[in-house]
C-alpha positions in Angstrom: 37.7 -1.0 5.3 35.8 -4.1 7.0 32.9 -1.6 7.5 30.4 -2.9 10.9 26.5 -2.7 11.2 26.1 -1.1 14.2 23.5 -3.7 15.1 26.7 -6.3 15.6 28.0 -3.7 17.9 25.1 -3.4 20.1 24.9 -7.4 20.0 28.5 -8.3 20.6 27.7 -5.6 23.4 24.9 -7.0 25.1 26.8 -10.3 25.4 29.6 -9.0 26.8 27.1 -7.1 29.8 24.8 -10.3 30.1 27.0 -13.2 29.4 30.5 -14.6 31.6 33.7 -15.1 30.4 34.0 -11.3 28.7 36.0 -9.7 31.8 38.7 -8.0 30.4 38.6 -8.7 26.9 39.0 -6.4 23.9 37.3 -7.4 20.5 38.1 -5.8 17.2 34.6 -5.7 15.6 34.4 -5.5 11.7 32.0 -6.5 9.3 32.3 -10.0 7.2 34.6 -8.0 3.7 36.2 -5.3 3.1 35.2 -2.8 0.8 36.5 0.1 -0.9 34.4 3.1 -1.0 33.9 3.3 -4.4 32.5 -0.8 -3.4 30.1 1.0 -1.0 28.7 3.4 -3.4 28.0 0.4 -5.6 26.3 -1.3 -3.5 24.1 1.6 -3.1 23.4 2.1 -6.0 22.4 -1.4 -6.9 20.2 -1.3 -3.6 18.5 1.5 -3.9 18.4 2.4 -7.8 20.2 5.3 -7.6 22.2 6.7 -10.7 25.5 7.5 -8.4 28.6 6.4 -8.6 32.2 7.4 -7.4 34.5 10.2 -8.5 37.9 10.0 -6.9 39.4 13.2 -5.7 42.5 14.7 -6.1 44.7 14.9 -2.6 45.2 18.9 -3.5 41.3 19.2 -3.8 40.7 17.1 -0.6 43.1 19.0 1.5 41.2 22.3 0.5 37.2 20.7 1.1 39.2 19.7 4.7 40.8 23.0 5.8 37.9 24.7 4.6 35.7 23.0 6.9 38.1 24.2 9.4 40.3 21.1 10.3 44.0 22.1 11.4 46.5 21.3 9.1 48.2 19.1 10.8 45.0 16.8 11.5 44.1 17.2 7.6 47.7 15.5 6.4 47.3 12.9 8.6 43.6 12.3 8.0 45.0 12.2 3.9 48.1 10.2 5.0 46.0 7.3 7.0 43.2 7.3 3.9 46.0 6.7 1.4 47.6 3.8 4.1 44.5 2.1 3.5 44.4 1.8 -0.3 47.6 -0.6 0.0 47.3 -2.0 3.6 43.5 -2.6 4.5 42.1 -3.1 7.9 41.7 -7.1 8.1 38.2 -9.1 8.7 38.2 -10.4 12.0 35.5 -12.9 13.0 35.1 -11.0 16.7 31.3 -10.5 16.2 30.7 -14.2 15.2 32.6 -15.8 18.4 30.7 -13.8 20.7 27.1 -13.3 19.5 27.1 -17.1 17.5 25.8 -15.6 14.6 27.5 -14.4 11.1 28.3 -10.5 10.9 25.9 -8.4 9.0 26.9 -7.4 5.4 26.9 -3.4 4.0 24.3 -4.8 1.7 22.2 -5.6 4.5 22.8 -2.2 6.2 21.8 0.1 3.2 18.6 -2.1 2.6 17.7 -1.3 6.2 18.6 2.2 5.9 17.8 3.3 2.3 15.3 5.5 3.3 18.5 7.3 4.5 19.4 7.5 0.6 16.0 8.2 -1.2 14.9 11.2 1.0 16.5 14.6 1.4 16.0 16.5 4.8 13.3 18.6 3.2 11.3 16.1 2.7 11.9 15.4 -0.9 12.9 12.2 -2.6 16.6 12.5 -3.3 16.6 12.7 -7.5 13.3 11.7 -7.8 10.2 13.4 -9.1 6.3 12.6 -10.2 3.7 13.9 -12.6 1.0 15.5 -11.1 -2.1 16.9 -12.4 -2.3 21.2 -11.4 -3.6 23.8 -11.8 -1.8 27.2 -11.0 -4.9 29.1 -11.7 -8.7 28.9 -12.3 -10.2 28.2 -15.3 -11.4 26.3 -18.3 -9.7 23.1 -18.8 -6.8 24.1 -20.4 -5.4 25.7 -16.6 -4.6 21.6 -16.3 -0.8 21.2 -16.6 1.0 18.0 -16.0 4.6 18.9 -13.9 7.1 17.2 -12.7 7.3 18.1 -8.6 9.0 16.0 -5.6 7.6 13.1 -4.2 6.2 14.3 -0.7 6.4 12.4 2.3 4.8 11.4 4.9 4.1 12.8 8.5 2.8 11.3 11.4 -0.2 9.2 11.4 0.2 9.2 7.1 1.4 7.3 4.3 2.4 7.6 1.0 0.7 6.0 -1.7 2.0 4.9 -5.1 -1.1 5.8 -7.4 -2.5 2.9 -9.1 -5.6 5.3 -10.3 -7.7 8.1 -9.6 -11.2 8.7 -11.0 -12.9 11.7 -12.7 -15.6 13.4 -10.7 -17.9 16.2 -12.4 -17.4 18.1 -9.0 -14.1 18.5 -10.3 -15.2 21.0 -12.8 -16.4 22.9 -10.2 -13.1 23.2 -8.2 -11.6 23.6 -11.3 -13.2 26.9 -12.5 -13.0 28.4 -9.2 -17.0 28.1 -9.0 -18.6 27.4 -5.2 -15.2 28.4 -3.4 -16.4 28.5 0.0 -17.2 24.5 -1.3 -14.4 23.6 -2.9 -11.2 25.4 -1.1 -8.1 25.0 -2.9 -5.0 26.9 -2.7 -2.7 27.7 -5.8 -0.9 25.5 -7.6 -3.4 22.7 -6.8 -2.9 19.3 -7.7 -6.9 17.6 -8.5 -8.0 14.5 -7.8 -9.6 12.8 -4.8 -10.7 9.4 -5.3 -7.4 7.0 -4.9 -6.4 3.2 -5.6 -3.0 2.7 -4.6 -0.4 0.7 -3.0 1.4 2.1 0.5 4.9 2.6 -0.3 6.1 4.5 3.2 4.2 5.3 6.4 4.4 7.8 8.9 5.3 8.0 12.9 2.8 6.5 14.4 0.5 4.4 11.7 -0.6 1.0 12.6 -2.3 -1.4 10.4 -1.1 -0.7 7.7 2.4 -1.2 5.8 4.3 -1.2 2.7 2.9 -3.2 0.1 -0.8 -2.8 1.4 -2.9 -2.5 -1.1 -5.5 0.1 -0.1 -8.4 3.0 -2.0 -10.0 6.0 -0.7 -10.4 9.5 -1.0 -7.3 11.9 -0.9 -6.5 15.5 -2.1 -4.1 15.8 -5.0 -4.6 12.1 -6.4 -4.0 13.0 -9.9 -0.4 12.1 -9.0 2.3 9.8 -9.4 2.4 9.2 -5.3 0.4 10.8 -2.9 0.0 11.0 1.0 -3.1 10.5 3.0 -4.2 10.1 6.6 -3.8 6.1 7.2 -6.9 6.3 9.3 -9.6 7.5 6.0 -7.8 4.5 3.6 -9.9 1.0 3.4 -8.8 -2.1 2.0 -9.1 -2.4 -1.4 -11.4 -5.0 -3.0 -9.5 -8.5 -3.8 -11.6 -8.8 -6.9 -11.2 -6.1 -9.3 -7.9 -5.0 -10.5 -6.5 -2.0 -8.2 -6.8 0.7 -10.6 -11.0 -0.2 -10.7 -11.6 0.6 -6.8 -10.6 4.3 -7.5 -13.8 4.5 -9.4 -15.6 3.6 -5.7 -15.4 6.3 -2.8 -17.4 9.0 -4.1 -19.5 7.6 -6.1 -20.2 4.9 -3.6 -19.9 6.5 -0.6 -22.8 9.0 -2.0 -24.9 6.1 -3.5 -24.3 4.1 0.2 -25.8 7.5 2.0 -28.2 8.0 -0.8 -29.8 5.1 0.1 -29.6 3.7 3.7 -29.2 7.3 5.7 -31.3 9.6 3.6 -33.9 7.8 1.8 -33.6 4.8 4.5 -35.4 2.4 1.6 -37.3 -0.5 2.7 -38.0 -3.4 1.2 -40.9 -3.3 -1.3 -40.5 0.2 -1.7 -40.6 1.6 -5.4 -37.9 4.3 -5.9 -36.8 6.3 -9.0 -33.5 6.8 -9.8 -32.9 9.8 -11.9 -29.8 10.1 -13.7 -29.3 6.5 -13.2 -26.1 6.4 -16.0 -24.0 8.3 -14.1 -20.8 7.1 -11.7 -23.2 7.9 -8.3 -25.9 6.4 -10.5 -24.6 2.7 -11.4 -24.4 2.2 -7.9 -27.4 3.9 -6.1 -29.1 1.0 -8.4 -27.4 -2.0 -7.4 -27.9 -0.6 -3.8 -31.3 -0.1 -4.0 -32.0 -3.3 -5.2 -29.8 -4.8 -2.4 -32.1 -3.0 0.1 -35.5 -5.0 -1.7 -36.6 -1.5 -3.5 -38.6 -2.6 -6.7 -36.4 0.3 -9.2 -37.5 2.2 -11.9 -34.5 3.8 -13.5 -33.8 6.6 -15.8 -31.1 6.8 -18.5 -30.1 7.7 -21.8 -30.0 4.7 -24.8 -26.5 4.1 -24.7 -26.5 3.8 -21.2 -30.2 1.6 -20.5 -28.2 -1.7 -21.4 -25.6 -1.3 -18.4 -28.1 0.1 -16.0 -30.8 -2.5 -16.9 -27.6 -5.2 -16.7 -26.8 -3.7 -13.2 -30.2 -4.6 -11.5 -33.2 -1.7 -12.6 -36.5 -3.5 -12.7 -37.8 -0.7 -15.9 -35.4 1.7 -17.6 -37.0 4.7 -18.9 -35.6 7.0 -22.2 -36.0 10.2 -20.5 -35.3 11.8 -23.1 -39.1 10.7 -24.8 -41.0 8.8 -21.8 -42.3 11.0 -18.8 -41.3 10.3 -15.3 -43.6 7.9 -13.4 -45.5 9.3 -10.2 -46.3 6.8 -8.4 -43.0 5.9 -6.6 -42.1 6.2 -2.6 -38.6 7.3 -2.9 -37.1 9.7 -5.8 -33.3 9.8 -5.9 -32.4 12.8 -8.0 -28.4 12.5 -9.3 -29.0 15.2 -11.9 -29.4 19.1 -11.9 -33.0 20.0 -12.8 -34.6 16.8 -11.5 -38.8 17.0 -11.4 -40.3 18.0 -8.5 -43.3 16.9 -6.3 -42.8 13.4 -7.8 -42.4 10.9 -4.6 -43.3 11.1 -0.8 -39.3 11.1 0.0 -37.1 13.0 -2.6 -33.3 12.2 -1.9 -30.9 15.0 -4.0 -27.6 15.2 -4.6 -27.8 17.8 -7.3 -28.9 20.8 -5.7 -33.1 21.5 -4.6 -35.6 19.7 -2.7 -33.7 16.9 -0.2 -30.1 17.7 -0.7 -27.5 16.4 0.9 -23.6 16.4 0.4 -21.6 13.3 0.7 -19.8 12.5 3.7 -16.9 10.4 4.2 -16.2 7.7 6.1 -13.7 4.8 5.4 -15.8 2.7 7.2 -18.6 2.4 5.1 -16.2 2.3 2.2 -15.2 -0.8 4.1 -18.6 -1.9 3.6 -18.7 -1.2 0.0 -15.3 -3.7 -0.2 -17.2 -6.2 1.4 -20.0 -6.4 -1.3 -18.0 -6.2 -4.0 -15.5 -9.0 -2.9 -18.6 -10.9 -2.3 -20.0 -10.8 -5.8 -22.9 -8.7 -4.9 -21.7 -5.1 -6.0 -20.5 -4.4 -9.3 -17.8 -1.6 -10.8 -18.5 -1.1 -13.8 -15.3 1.1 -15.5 -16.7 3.4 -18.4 -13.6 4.1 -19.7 -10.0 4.4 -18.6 -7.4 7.1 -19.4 -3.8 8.3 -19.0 -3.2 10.7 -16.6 -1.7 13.2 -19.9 -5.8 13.0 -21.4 -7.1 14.6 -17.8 -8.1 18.0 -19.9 -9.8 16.4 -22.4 -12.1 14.5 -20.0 -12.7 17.9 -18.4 -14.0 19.3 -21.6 -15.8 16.3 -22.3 -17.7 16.8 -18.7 -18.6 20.4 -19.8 -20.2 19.5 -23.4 -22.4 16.5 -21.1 -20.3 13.9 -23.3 -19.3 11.7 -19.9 -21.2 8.5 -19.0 -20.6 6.2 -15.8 -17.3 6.3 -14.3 -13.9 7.3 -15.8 -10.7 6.3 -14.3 -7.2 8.0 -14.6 -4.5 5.6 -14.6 -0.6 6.3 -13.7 0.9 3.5 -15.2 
C-alpha cells in the first residue's frame, strides 16, 4: 500500500478549509511509494536498530488470530480476501497531497523517524528489547553484595530526562550506604542501584522539560548512576564543562559542591586569611585547595607523599607529611576532610567528617553551574586519579575500606 503520514492529511486538510477552489472535490491521499509490509518492517528496523523482521502467516493461522479476536466470519474472509487482492493489484501513488499543499508527500521513513519512540518503548515504561548494566545491591553488606544486572532502561516522567551515562564517580560515602551503616542518612530501598555523581548526554526528556534536549551534554548528581542510562530531574542537571572530556565532570558535584560550601558559606574565607586543609589528597580535598586559593587564602595543606606533588601542583602554598610533621597552629580557618581531624587548632574549624563545625553538603545545580564556569575558564582543575569500568566497582569499594583510595575515581560505561 501507498501508506500516508497523517501530517499530509491534516495539511491537504487545512488547504482545502482555508484555501478556494476545493468545493466539491474528493482527493485520494497516499504517500510518495508503495510498500509491502514486510518493506515497512524494514524500514523499521533500519530506523530504529531493531532486530525484527517479517514472518508471513499462513491464511489458516490468520483466520483463527481474527475470529479469535471476535471478528464475524464473514468480515474475517473478506478482510483475508482484500489483503491477498493487494499482493497482485496494489493501491496506486497518486500525487493528491503534492497538488494541493505544493509540497512532496512525506515518506514511511520519515514517519518512523518521527515516531520511533513509538517502537523503542513498551507501555510499561520499558525500552522494547533493550536492557543496561547497572551497579546493585539486593542486600547490605561488604563489597561483594555489588552485582552488575542487566534491567530495563527506565524512562522518563514529567519534568525528567534520561541520561546516557558517560561516567559516574566513586564516593567514600558510598561505603556507607553500601553496608547499611547511618540509615536514617543514607535511605535506600532494596535492590539499589549506587551511584550519584553523573556525566552524561540527554537521550529523552519528559512532559514538561525546557532547556534542555537530546544531545545536551549535561553532569550532576542523580541516584542510581552506576548505570548504563539513568533519569533525573532536568531542573538539578548543569551544563557540563566544554573543556574536559565528559566522562571527567562526574568527578565534580560532590566533591565540588562540598569544597564550593566548604569554603565560601561555612568558612566564608577572606583574602589573606591562612587556612589548613586537612586531608587535602582526597576528591573534596583537590578542590577545597584550588578554591581557597581562588578566594586569596594563603594554604597550608596536608597530604600523604604520593599525593604532596598533585596537591602542591594544584595551588597549596606548604604541603605538610602528616604522617611525620605536626599540624601548624597558627591558622584562621581549619578545613577538616578526614575522620579524627585535631581539635582546637584555628579560630573557625569547617568539618565534613564528623566533630567540631560539621556540616553536610547541599545541593544545588546552580553553584555546580558556577563550578563549570571556572573550570571552562582555566581556573579550576579536575584532576582524575584513576578511571575504571563499571565491572571493577567492588574492587574500588574494598580499596576504600583498606584506605588504599587517593583523589577522585571515576566509573566509566563505555
Amino acid at each position: 500500500m501507498p501508506v500516508v503520514h497523517e501530517r499530509n492529511i491534516a495539511a491537504v486538510a487545512v488547504r482545502a478549509l482555508l484555501d478556494a477552489g476545493h468545493h466539491g472535490a474528493a482527493y485520494t491521499l497516499t504517500g510518495p511509494e508503495t510498500l509491502t509490509q514486510a518493506d515497512q518492517v524494514r524500514v523499521i528496523s533500519e530506523v530504529t536498530g531493531l532486530p525484527v523482521r517479517w514472518e508471513e502467516l499462513s491464511p489458516e493461522h490468520a483466520r483463527a488470530a481474527l475470529a479469535a479476536e471476535g471478528w464475524p466470519p464473514g468480515v474475517v474472509e473478506e478482510v483475508l480476501r482484500a489483503q491477498a487482492e493487494l499482493v497482485s493489484r496494489p493501491l496506486p501513488v497518486t500525487s493528491a497531497v503534492e497538488e494541493v499543499t505544493k509540497a512532496p508527500a512525506r515518506s514511511f521513513r520519515e514517519w518512523v523517524r518521527e515516531h520511533a519512540d513509538a517502537f523503542l518503548w513498551a507501555p510499561g515504561g520499558s525500552r522494547t528489547g533493550a536492557v543496561m548494566r547497572a551497579a546493585r545491591i539486593h542486600e547490605f553488606g561488604d563489597a561483594s553484595v555489588i552485582r552488575l544486572d542487566e534491567v530495563p532502561i527506565p524512562r522518563p516522567g514529567p519534568g525528567e530526562v534520561l541520561l546516557e551515562v558517560a561516567a559516574t564517580s566513586f564516593n567514600p560515602s558510598e561505603v556507607g550506604l553500601r553496608s547499611g551503616l547511618l540509615p536514617e542518612v543514607f535511605r535506600a530501598s532494596l535492590p539499589h542501584t549506587l551511584g550519584w555523581d553523573v556525566s552524561g548526554t540527554v537521550v529523552e526528556t519528559g512532559a514538561g522539560v525546557s532547556g534542555l534536549a537530546p544531545g545536551d551534554r549535561v553532569f550532576g548528581m542523580a541516584d542510581g548512576a552506576a548505570a548504563e542510562y539513568v533519569v533525573a530531574p532536568a531542573g538539578a542537571l548543569a551544563r557540563a564543562p566544554r573543556s574536559i572530556p565528559l566522562a571527567d565532570a562526574a568527578a565534580v558535584p560532590v566533591a565540588g559542591l562540598t569544597a564550593w560550601q566548604a569554603v565560601h558559606e561555612h568558612a566564608r574565607l577572606t583574602p589573606g586569611q591562612r587556612v589548613l586543609v586537612n586531608g587535602a589528597g582526597g576528591g573534596v580535598g583537590m578542590f577545597a585547595v584550588q578554591l581557597a586559593k581562588l578566594a586569596g587564602a594563603h594554604v597550608t595543606a596536608t597530604a600523604s607523599p604520593r599525593s604532596a606533588a598533585a596537591v602542591r601542583r594544584l595551588g597549596a602554598d606548604d604541603v605538610i607529611d602528616y604522617t611525620t610533621t605536626p599540624l601548624p597552629t597558627d591558622v584562621d580557618v581549619l578545613l577538616n576532610l578526614i575522620p579524627n581531624g585535631p581539635a582546637g587548632q584555628s579560630r573557625t574549624t569547617v568539618s565534613i567528617a564528623g566533630g567540631e563545625g560539621h556540616f553536610v553538603m547541599r545541593y544545588d545545580p546552580d553553584d555546580l553551574a558556577t563550578l563549570a564556569t571556572l573550570i571552562d575558564a582555566g581556573r579550576l582543575a579536575v584532576e582524575i586519579a584513576e578511571s575504571h569500568p563499571l565491572t571493577e566497582l567492588p574492587q574500588i569499594h574494598q580499596r576504600a575500606e583498606a584506605g588504599d583510595i587517593r583523589g577522585k575515581i571515576t566509573i566509566l560505561m563505555a
